[in-house]
C-alpha positions in Angstrom: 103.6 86.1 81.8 103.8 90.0 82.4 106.5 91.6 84.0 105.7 92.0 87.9 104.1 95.8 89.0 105.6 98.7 90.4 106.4 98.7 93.8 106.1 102.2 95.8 107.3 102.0 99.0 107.2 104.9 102.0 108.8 104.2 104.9 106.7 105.9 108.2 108.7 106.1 111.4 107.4 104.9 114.5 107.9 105.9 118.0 108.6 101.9 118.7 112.4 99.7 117.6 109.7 98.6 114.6 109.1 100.5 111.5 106.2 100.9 109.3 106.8 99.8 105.8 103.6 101.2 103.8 103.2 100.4 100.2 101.5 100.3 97.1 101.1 97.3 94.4 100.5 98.4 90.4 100.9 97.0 87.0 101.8 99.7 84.5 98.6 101.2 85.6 95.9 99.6 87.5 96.2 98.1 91.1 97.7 94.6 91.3 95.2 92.4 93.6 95.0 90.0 95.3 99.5 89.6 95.7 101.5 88.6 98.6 104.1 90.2 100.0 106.4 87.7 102.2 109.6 88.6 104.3 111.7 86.1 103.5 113.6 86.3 106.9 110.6 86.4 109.2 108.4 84.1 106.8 105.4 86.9 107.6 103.5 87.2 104.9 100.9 90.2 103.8 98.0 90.9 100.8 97.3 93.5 99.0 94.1 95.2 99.5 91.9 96.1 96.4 93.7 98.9 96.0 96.7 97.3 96.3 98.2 98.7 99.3 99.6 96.8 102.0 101.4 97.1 105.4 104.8 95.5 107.0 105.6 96.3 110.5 109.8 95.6 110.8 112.6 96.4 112.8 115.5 98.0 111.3 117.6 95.9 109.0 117.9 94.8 105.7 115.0 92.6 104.4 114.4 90.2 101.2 110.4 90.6 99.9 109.2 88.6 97.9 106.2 89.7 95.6 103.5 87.0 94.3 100.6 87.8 92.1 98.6 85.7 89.1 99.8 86.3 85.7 102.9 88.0 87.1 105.9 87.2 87.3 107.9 86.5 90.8 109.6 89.3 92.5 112.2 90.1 95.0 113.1 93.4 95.9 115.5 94.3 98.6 114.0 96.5 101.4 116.4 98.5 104.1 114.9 99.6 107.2 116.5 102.3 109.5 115.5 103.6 113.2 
């Protein structure tokens, strides 16, 4: 099993109490696609696009994603979100 992608994440702020979390999804080089991407608090859950970026919309706090992907291995990356 490969070792799980590279995980760029930008947070964007919002004029709302919820944050945008944007990021992309890569092995060593390509984009990683289809994965999920699941907040392990809330239970939402997201997929990569082809170009393996996604979206999270959260409120500030500290979150627990969890990355999934074929031929990867499991993930978890700790994510903290500020107003």
């Amino acid at each position: 099993m490969r070792t799980l992608f590279t995980l760029v994440l930008t947070l964007f702020f919002v004029y709302t109490s919820a944050q945008t979390v944007k990021g992309t999804l890569k092995d060593s080089e390509n984009p990683v696609y289809p994965a999920t991407i699941t907040v392990k608090e809330t239970l939402d859950t997201v997929t990569t696009e082809i170009d393996g970026d996604f979206t999270l919309t959260l409120k500030p706090g500290k979150y627990n994603l969890e990355i999934k992907a074929e031929h990867f291995a499991r993930k978890n990356i700790i994510v903290n979100v500020s107003s």
